[in-house]
N, CA, C and O atoms as CSV, one atom per row, in Angstrom:
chain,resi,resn,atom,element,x,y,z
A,1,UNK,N,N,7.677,-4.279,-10.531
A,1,UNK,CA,C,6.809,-3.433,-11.320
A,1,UNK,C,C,7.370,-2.022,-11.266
A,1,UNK,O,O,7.556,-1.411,-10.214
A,2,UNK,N,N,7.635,-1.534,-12.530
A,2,UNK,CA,C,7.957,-0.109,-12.141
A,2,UNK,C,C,7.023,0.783,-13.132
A,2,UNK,O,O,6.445,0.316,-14.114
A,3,UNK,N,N,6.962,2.317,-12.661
A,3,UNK,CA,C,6.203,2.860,-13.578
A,3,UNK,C,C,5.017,2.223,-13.964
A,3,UNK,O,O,4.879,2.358,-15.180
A,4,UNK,N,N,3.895,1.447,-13.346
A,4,UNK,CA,C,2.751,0.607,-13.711
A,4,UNK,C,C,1.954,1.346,-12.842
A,4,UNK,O,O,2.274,1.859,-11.770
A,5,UNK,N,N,0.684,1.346,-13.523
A,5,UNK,CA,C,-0.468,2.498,-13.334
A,5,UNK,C,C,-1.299,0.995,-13.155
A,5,UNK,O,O,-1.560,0.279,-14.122
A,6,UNK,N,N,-1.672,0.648,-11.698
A,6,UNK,CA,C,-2.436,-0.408,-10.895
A,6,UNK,C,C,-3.784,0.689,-10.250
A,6,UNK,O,O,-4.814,0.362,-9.661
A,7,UNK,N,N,-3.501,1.462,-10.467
A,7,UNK,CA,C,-4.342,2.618,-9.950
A,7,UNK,C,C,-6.316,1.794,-10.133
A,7,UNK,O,O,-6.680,1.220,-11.159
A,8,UNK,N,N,-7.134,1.967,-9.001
A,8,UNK,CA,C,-8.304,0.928,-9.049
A,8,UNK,C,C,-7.968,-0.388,-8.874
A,8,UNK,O,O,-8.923,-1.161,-8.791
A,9,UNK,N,N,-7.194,-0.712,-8.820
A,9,UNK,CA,C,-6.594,-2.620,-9.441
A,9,UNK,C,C,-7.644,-3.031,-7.814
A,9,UNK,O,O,-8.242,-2.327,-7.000
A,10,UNK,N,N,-7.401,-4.669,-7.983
A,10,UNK,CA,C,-8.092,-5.494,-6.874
A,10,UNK,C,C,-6.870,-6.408,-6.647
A,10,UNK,O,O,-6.381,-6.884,-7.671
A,11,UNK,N,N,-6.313,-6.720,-5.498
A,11,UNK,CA,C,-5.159,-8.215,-5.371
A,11,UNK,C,C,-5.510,-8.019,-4.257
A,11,UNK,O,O,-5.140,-7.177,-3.438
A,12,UNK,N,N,-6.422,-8.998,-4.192
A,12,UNK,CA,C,-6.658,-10.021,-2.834
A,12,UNK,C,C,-6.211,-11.572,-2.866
A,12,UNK,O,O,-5.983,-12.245,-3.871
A,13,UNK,N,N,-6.140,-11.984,-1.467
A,13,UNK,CA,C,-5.005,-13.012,-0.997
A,13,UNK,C,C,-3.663,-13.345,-2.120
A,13,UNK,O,O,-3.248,-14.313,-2.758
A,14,UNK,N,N,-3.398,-12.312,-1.972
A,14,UNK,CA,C,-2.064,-12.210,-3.000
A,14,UNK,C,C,-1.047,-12.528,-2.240
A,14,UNK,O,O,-0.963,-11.921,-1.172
A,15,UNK,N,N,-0.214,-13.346,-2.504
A,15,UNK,CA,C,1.463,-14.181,-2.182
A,15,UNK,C,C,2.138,-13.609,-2.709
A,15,UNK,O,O,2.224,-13.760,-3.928
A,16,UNK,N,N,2.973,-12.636,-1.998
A,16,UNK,CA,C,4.134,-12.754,-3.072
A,16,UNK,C,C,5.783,-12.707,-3.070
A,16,UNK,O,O,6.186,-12.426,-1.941
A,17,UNK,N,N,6.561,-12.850,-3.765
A,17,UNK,CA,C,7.711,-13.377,-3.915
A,17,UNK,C,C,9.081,-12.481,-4.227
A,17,UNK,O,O,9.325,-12.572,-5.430
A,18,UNK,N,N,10.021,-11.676,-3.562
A,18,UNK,CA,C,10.693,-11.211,-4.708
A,18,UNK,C,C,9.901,-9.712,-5.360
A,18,UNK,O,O,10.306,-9.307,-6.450
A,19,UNK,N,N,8.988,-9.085,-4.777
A,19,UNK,CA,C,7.782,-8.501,-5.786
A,19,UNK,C,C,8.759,-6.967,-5.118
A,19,UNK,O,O,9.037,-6.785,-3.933
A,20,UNK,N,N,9.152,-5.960,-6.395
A,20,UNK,CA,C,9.411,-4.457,-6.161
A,20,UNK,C,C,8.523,-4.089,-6.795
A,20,UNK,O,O,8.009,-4.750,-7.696
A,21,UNK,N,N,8.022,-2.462,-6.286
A,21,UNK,CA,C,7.177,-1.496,-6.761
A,21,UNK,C,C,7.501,-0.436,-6.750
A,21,UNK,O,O,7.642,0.221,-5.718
A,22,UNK,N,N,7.729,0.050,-8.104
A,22,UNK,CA,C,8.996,1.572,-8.206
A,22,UNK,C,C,8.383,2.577,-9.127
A,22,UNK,O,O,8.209,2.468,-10.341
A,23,UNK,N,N,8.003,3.861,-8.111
A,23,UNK,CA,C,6.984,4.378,-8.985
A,23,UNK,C,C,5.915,3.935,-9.632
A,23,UNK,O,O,5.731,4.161,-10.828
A,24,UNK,N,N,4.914,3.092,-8.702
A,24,UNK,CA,C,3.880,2.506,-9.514
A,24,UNK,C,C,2.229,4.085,-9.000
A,24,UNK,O,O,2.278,5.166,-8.413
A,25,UNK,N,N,1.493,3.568,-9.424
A,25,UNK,CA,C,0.018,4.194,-9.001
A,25,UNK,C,C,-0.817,3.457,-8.857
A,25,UNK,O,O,-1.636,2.914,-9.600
A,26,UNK,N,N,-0.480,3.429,-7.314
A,26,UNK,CA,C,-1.892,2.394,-6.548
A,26,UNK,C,C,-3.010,2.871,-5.976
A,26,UNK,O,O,-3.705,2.239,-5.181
A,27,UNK,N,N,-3.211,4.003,-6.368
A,27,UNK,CA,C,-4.261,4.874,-6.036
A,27,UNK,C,C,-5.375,4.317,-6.065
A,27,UNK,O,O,-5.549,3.585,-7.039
A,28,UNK,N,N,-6.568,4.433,-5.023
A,28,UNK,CA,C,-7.717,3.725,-4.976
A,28,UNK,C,C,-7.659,2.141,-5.023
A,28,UNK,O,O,-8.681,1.483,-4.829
A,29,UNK,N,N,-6.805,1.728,-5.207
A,29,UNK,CA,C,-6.402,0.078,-5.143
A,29,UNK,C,C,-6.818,-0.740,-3.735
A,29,UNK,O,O,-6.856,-0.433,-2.543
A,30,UNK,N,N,-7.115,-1.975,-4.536
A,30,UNK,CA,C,-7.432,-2.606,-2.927
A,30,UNK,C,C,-6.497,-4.035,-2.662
A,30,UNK,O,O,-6.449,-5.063,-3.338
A,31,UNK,N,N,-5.917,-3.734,-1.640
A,31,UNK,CA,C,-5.032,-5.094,-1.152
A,31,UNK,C,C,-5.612,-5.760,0.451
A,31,UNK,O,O,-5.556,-5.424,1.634
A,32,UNK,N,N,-6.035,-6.608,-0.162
A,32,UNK,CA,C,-6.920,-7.543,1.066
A,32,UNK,C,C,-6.462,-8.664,1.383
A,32,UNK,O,O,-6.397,-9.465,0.449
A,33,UNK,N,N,-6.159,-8.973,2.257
A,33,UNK,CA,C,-6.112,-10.312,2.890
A,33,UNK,C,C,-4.222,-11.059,2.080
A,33,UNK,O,O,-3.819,-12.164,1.718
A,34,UNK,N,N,-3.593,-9.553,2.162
A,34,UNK,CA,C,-2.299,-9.271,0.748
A,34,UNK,C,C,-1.740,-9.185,2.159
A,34,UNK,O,O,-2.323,-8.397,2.903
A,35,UNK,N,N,-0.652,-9.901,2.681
A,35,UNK,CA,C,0.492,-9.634,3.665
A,35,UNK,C,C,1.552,-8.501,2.814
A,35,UNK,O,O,2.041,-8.654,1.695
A,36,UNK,N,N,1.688,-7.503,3.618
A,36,UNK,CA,C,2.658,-6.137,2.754
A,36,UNK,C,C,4.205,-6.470,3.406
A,36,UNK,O,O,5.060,-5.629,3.128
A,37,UNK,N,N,4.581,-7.481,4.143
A,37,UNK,CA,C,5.384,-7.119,5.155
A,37,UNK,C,C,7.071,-7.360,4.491
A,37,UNK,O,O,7.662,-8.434,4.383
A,38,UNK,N,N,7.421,-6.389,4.227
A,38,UNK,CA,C,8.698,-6.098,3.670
A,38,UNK,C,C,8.557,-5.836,2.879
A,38,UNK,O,O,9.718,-5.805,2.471
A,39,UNK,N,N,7.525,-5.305,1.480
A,39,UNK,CA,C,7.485,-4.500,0.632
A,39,UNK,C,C,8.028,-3.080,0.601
A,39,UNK,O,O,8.209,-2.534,1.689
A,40,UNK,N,N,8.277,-2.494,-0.387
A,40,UNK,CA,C,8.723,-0.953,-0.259
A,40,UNK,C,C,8.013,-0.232,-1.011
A,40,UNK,O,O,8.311,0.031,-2.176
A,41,UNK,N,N,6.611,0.313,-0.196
A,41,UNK,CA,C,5.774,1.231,-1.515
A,41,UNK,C,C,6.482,2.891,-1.373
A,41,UNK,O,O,5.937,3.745,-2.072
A,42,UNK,N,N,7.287,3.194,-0.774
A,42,UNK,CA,C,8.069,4.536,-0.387
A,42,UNK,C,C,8.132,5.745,-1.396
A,42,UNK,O,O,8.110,6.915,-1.014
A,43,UNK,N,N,8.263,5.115,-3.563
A,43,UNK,CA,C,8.334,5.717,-4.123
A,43,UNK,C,C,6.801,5.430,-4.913
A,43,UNK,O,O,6.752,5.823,-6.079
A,44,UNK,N,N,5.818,4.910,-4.467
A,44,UNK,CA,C,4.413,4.880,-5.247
A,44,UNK,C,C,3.599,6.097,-4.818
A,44,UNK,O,O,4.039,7.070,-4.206
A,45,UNK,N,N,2.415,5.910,-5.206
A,45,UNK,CA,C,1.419,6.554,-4.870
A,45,UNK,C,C,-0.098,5.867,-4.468
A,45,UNK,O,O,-0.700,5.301,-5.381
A,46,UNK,N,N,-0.634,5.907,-3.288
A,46,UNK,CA,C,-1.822,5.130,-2.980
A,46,UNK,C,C,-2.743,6.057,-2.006
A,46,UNK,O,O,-3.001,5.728,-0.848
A,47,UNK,N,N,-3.124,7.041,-2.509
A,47,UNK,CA,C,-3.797,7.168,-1.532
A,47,UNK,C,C,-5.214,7.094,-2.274
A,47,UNK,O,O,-5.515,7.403,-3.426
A,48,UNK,N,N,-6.206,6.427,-0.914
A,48,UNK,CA,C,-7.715,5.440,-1.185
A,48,UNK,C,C,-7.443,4.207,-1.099
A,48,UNK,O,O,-8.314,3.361,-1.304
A,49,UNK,N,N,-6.100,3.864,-0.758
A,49,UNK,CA,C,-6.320,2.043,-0.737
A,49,UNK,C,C,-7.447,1.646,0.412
A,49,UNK,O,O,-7.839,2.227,1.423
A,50,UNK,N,N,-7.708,0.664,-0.077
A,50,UNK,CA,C,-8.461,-0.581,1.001
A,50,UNK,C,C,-7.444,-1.382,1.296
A,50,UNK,O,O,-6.815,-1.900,0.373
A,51,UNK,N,N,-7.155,-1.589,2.429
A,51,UNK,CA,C,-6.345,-2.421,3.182
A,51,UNK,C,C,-6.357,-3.120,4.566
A,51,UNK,O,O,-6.558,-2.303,5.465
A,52,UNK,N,N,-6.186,-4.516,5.037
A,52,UNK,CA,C,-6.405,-4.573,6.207
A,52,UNK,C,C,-5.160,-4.359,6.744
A,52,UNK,O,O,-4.120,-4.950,6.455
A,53,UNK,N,N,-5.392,-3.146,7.845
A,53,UNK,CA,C,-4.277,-2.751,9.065
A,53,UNK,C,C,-3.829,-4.022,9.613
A,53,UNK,O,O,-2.977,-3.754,10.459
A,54,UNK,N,N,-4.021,-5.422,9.522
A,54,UNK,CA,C,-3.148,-6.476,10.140
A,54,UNK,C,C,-2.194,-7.141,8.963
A,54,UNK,O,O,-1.398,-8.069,9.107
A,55,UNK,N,N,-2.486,-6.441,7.818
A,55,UNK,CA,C,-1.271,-6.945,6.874
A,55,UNK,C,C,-0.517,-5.679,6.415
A,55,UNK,O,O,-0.147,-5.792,5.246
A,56,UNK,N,N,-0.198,-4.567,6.962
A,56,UNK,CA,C,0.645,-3.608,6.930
A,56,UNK,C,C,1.693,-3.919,7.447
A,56,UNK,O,O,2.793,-3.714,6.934
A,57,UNK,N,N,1.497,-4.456,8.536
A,57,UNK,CA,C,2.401,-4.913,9.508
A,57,UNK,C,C,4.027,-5.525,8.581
A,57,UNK,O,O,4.111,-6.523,7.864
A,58,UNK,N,N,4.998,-4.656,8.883
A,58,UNK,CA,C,6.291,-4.285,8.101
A,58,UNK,C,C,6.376,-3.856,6.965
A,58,UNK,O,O,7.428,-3.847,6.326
A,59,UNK,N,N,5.191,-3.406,6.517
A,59,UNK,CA,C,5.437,-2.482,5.156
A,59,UNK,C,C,6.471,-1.067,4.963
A,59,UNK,O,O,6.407,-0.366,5.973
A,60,UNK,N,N,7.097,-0.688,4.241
A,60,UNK,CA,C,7.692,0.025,3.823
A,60,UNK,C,C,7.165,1.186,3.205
A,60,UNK,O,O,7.088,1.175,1.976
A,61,UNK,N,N,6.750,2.290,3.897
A,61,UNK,CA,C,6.332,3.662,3.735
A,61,UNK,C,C,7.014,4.761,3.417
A,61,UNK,O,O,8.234,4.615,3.489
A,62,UNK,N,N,6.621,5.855,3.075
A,62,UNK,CA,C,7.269,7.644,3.281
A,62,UNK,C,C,6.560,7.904,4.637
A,62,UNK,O,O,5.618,7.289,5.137
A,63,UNK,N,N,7.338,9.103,5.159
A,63,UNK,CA,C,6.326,9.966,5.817
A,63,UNK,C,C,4.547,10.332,5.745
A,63,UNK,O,O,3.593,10.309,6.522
A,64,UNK,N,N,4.867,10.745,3.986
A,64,UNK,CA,C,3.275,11.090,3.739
A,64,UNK,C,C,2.486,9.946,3.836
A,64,UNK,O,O,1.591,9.810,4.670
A,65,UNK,N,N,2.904,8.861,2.731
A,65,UNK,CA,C,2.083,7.551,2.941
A,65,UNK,C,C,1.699,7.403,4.323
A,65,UNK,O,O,0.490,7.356,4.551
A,66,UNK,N,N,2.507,7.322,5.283
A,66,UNK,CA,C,2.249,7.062,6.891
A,66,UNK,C,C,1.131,8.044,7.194
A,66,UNK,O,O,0.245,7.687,7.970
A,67,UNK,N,N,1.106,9.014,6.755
A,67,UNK,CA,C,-0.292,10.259,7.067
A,67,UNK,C,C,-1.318,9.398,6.380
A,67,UNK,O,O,-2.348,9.107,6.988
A,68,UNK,N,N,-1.139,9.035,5.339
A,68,UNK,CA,C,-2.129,8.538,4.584
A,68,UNK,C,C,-3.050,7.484,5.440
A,68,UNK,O,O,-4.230,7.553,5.782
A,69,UNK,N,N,-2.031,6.467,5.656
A,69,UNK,CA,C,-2.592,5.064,6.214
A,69,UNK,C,C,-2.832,5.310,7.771
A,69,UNK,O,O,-3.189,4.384,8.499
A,70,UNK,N,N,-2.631,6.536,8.222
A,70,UNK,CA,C,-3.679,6.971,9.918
A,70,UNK,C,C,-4.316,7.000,9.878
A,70,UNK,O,O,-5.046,6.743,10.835
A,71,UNK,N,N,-4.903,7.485,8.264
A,71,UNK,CA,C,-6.409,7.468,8.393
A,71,UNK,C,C,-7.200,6.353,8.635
A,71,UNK,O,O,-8.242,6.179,9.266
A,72,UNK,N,N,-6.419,5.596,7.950
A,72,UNK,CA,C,-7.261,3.862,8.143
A,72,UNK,C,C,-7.766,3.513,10.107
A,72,UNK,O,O,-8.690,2.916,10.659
A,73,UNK,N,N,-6.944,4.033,10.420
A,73,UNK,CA,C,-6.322,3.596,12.274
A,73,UNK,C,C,-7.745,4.960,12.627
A,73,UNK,O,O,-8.446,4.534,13.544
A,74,UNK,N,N,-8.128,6.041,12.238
A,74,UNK,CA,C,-9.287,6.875,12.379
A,74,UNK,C,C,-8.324,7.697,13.110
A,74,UNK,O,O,-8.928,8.057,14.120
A,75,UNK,N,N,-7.335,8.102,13.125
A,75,UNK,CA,C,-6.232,8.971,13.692
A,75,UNK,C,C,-6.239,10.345,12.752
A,75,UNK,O,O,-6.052,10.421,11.537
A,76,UNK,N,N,-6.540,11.502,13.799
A,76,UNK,CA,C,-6.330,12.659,13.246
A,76,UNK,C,C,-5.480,13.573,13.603
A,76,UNK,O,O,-5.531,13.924,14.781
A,77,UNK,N,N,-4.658,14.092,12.874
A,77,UNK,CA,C,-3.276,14.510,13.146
A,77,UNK,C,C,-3.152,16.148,12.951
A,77,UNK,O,O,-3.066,16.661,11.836
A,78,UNK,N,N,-3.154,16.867,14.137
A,78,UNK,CA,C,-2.859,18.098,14.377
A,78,UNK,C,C,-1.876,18.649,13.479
A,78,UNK,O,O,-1.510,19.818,13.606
């Protein structure tokens, strides 16, 4: 997917295969029960996802995203 405005979208127990995301807007989006592990969201945008912290596990971040998703963990960063 590149350049795709998912922004609000819902993909729960989502499989997936082969799947890039290049410059998409996942803003407010919810990925549930979605294993992320080797995805590369690095060049998207998401901040407001719903996500469970046990399917992050090897996702592919930025820096900021990583600020983003502390919040999920209730981590506040000096």
């Amino acid at each position: 997917m590149e350049n795709t405005n998912l922004q609000s979208s819902s993909m729960n127990e989502v499989s997936w295969k082969n799947i890039v995301f290049l410059e998409c807007d996942l803003n407010k989006s919810e990925l549930v029960r979605t294993k992320l592990k080797g995805i590369d969201f690095s060049t998207c945008e998401f901040n407001g996802i719903t996500v469970n912290i046990s399917d992050l596990n090897g996702a592919i971040v930025n820096e900021f995203q990583a600020l983003e998703l502390s919040k999920l963990l209730g981590l506040k960063i000096k």
